[in-house]
Structures are given as structure tokens and as C-alpha cells.
N, C-alpha and C positions, 0 to 999 in steps of 0.2 A: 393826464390821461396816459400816456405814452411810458411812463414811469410806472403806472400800476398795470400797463401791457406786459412791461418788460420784467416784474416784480413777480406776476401769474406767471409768466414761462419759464423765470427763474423756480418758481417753487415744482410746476410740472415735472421742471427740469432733474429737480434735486429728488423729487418723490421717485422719479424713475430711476434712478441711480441708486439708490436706496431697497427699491424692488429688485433691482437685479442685480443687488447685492447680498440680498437676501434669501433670493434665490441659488445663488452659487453657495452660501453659507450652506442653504438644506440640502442639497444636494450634494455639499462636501460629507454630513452628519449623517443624510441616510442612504446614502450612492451603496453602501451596502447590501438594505432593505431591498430599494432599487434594483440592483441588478439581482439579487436571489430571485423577487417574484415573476421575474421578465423570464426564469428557468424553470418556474412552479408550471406543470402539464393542467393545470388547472380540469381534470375531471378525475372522479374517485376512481384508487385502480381499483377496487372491484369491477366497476365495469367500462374499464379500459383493456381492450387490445391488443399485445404485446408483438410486437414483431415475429417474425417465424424463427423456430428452433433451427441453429444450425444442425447437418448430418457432419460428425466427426469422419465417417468414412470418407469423407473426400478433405483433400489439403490442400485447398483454399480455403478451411475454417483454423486453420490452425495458423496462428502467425509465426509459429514455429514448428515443426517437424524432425526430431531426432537430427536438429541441429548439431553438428561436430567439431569443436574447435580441434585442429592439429594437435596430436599429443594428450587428447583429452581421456580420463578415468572411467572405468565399466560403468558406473552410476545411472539409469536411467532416470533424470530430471524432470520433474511434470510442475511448469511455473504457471502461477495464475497473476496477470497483471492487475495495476492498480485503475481506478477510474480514469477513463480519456474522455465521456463522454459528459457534455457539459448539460443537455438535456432540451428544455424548451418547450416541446412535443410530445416525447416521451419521456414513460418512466423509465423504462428501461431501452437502450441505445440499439438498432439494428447493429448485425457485426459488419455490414461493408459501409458505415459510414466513414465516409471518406477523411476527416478531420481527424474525429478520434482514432482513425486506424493510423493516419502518419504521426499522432503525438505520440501513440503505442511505437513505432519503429523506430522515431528519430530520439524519444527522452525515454519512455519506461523500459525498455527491452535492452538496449545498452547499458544500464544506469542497472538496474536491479536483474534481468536474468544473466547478464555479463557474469558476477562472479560465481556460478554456475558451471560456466562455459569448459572449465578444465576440469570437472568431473564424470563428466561424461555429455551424453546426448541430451538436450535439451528440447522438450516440448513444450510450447506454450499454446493452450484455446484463443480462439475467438470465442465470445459468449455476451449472452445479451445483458450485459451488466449494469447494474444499477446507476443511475445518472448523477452528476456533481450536484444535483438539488438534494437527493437523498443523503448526503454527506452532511448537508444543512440545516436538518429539521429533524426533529423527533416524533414527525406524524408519522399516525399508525398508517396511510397508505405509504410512504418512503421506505418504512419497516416490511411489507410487505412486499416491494419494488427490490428491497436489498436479499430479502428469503428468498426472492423467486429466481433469481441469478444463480443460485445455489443447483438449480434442477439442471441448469447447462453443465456448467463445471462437474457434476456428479454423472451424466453421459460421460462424458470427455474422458472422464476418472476411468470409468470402465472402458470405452475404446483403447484408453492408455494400457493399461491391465491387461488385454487380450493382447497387444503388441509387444507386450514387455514383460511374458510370464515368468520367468527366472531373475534372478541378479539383484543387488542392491538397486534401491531407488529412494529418492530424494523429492521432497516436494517444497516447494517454498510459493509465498504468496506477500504482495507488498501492500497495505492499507487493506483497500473491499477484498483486492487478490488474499489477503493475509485470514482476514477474517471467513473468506469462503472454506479456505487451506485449513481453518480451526476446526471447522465445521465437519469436513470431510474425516479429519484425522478419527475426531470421536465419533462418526457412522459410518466408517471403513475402515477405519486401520485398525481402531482400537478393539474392534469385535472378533478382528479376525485376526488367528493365528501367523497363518502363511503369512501374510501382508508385515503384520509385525514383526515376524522374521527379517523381511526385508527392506525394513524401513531404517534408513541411516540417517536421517532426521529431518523435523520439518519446520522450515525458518519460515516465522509470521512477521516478519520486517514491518515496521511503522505499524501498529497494529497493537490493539489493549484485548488481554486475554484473561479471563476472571480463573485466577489462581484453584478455586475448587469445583471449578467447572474439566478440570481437563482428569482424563480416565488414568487409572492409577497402574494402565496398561500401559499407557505414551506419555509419560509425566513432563512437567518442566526436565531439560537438561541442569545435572548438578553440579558438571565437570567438562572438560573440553573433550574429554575422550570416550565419555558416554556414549551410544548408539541406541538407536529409536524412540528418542523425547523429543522436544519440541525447544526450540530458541525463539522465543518470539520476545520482542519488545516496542516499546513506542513511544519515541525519541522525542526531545525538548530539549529548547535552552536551557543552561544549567541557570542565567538568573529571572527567566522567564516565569515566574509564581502564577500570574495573572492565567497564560496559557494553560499552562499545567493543570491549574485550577478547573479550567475552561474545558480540557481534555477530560477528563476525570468525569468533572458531570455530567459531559453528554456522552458517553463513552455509551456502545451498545452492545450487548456479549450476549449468545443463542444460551437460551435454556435448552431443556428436556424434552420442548415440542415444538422446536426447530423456529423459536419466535426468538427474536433480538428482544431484550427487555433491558433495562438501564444497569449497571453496576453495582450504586446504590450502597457506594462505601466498600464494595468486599475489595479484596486484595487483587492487583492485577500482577499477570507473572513479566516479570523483568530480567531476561538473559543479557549481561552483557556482552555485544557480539566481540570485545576487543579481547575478553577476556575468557569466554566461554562458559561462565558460570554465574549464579546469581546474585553474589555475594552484593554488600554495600559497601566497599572498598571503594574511594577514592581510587582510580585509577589513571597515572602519570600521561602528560602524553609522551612520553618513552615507551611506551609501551603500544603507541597506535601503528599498527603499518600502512595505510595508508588511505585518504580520499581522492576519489576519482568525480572530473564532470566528464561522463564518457557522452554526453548530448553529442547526438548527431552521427557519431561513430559507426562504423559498419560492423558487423556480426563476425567478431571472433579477431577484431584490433583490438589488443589491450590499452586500453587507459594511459597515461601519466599517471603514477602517484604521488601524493604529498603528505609523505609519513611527519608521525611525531606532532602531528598538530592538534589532536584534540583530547584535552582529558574526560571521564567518562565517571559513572557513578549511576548505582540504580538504587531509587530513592523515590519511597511512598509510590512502586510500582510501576514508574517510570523512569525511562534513560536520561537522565542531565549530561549535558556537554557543552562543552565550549566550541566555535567555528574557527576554520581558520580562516586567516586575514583575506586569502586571496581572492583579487576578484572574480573569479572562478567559482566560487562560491555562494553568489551571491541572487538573491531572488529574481528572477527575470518573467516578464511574460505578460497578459492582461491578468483583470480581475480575476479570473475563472482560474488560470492555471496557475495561480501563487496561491492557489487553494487546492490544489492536488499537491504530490507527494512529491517530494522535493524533485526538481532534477536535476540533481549531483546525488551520489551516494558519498557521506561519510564515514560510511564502512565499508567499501567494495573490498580493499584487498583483507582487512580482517574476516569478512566472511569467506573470501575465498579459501582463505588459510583453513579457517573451520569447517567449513564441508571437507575438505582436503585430509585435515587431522581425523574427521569420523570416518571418511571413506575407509583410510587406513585401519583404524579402528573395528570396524568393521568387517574387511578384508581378514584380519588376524583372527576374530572370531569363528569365521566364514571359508576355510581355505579352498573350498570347492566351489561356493558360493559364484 
């Protein structure tokens, strides 16, 4: 009796072990799953809510304001960041949440408006920007979550505009920042004369741009020293296939009635930033100037750089490269934010250089300007 006591506990024993083994197994397979639907707003935005519109007139909606590095270029800068908002509740993020506003200070705004900083005055929105779920999913409410961010950044655009009537300017945008910045270019700039005058170019960093979507006003840039086109691209590992793959399909780019609709095969435009142009040229890393993790950094400390470490190549529409070794480099953070936009740039000082060479560019064309 006591042998088939101890025979039963033994197997309870083992079935439990087994259960919550199984359990860590599924959870290892769908912790994915898991954690996206725990950020799903779970109500349709049609009739969902949105936070209140920021008033540009006042700056405390701006996480930047005709920011000035020492030394810095006429260029008036108008940066749109990337996602900080991880979501939950909303589809799209109030602008004083408190989280996403310090991942915006301490990682995106160092890291990607940084090489900015020496061109001139840099502005950046706050704006109620679509949530890390929308990055996730290719439902039509996320698509519509990602549209509607666009009606912030397009105030802002025009409050920028009345402060900054004259001179070159410069727009750049990283990931949602990137693709709001596409958006803008072809129902702002590309329509208007004046504007395109003054447009020295606009960088859609991390970011897929359907090649015959953009206005044959503000084209892909073809050269380093072109003025008023566009450098955008969106970067991968050079033996990452799988990714790439991955990019490519869920890729979502505005048609002609301001709706994100899928790629769907066309060509996407690929500037290489080391290189300035779009070529498919295997590019050395002799030729990189430098990656920066400017994380954490205050506004208008430049970086460390770590030239020469990344070869580059734009290929089937996307950037391939290789990482450098260091660990500086390297993914950090939870689930959520090793699903936003890197935070290192491994481009900061070659984009630096590139606005730098267009500013100039520009200036020669412009001498009153």
C-alpha cells in the first residue's frame, strides 16, 4: 500500500513537472503573441477617443525648439521622432506621457536628431503618435492610428513655416517619424514652389519609401550634392534574409488618399547615407565615418565615434550592413523597445556629413538665401 502511495505521488509529481514545463516551453513559442496582445487597445478606432491635440504655440509641445548647437549652420531643422509609445490603452499616445517622453530624450533625440545639430536650429513635435502595436499589425484600425498622427505633425509643419519664413530648411524623420516626413514632403513641399526652393533635403532614416510614389518634384536624391530630394532608407543586416523578407512584406507606404496600403512588390527607394547616393555598390567600410550610441547624452554633446566599421550596400531596396563588434552596439532593453528603432545610430556622423555637404550645396545655389 504505501509503495503504491508513494508510486501516485511520484507520478503527480512528475505530471507537474512536465506541466510546467510545458508551460515555460509555450510561453517561450508565444511570449511574442503574449506580449503584442497585452498592447492591442482592444476597441475599434473608429470609435475610440484620441487624446487632445497638442497647441504648437506653446513649447512645452515641442521636445525641441530652435534647439542650437554652438557653431551650428542657417538650416532650419524640423525632426519628427520615432515611436516611444508602447501603447496598451491607446491607439495613439498622449504627448505628456511620462515614459515615452523620457525614451524620446534619453534614446531618440540624441541618437537621430543629434546629427542635425550642426546644421542649424533644430525643432522637434511632440504629437500623438501612433503606438508600438500599430508597428505590429497590418489592421485597418493600426493603419488608421498611423494616418491620424499625420494631422499633428502637419500643424506643427505649418507653426514651423510661420517661424521660419525664409532660409534653408531641412526635415528628417526616423521609422513612423520617417514615414509621417514622406508624407508631408508630397502634400507640402512637393506642391509648393517656395518650399521647394527651400528645401535642402529630407532624411526618412529607418524607413521604406515606395520608389514611384515620391513627386518628381522632390525625387530620391541621385548624388551627395543634390538639393531638395529625399534620402530615405531602411536598414538590415547584410545576412539577415529572413528580416528583410519580413520588412518588405509588411512594409506600409501612403497612396494618393493618404491611406498606408502594402508595397506589394514595388520598388522601395534606397539612399545609401555613407555614400549619398543609390547606387548598388558594395560599399567598404573605409569609407564609413562613423557610429555613434549617443543614449543618454545631453543635447548638443557629440558622440564618440567608431569609424570604418560598417560595410553598406543597397540591395532589392533595402540597406544591408554589417555591425560593429562593439558592445555599444548592441540590443538592450525589454520586449517593446528592441522593437523600436535602434538606439545607436550607425550612421550619425555620415549623415552629419550629408546634410553638411547639401547645406553647402545649397548655400552655392542660394547666395542670398
Amino acid at each position: 500500500m504505501k509503495r503504491s502511495r508513494l508510486t501516485l505521488r511520484q507520478t503527480i509529481g512528475w505530471a507537474g513537472f512536465a506541466l510546467v514545463g510545458l508551460l515555460v516551453v509555450a510561453v517561450g513559442v508565444w511570449r511574442g503573441d503574449i506580449l503584442r496582445a497585452a498592447l492591442d487597445p482592444q476597441v475599434p478606432f473608429q470609435t475610440y477617443e484620441p487624446p487632445a491635440a497638442p497647441d504648437y504655440a506653446r513649447p512645452d509641445n515641442w521636445a525641441l525648439l530652435d534647439a542650437r548647437a554652438p557653431g551650428a549652420g542657417s538650416a532650419a531643422v524640423f525632426f519628427v521622432h520615432s515611436t516611444t509609445y508602447d501603447g496598451g490603452r491607446e491607439w495613439n499616445g498622449p504627448i505628456d506621457d511620462r515614459e515615452a517622453d523620457a525614451y524620446l530624450k534619453r534614446v531618440v533625440t540624441p541618437n537621430y536628431a543629434g546629427p542635425f545639430e550642426r546644421s542649424g536650429a533644430v525643432s522637434a513635435p511632440r504629437y500623438r503618435q501612433a503606438s508600438l502595436y500599430t508597428r505590429l499589425t497590418l489592421r485597418a484600425d493600426a493603419r488608421d492610428a498611423r494616418a491620424f498622427a499625420y494631422r499633428d505633425i502637419a500643424a506643427a509643419f505649418d507653426a514651423f513655416v510661420i517661424a521660419h519664413p525664409t532660409g534653408p530648411i531641412v526635415l528628417a524623420g526616423v521609422e513612423q517619424g520617417g514615414e509621417l516626413i514622406d508624407r508631408l514632403v508630397r502634400e507640402r513641399i512637393a506642391p509648393d514652389s517656395a518650399l521647394r526652393r527651400r528645401l535642402v533635403a529630407a532624411y526618412l532614416m529607418d524607413t521604406i519609401v515606395a520608389v514611384d510614389s515620391l513627386s518628381p518634384a522632390v525625387p530620391g536624391c541621385g548624388s551627395r550634392r543634390q538639393v531638395g530630394c529625399v534620402v530615405g532608407f531602411s536598414q538590415v543586416g547584410d545576412d539577415d534574409n529572413g528580416a528583410a523578407a519580413r520588412r518588405l512584406r509588411r512594409a506600409l507606404v501612403w497612396n494618393g488618399k493618404g491611406r498606408l496600403v502594402e508595397l506589394n512588390g514595388r520598388a522601395a527607394l534606397c539612399v545609401n547615407p555613407v555614400t549619398g547616393s543609390p547606387s548598388d555598390e558594395l560599399v567598404s567600410a573605409r569609407r564609413h565615418l562613423g557610429a555613434a550610441n549617443a543614449t543618454g547624452l545631453e543635447w548638443g554633446v557629440r558622440p564618440a565615434f567608431l569609424d570604418r566599421q560598417v560595410t553598406t550596400q543597397c540591395r532589392d531596396g533595402l540597406l544591408r550592413h554589417s555591425f560593429p563588434k562593439s558592445e555599444a552596439f548592441k540590443e538592450v532593453g525589454d520586449w517593446a523597445d528592441r522593437r523600436k528603432a535602434r538606439q545607436y545610430n550607425l550612421f550619425y556622423a555620415d549623415i552629419e556629413a550629408d546634410v553638411q555637404v547639401r547645406l553647402g550645396a545649397w548655400q552655392a545655389l542660394n547666395p542670398a538665401g
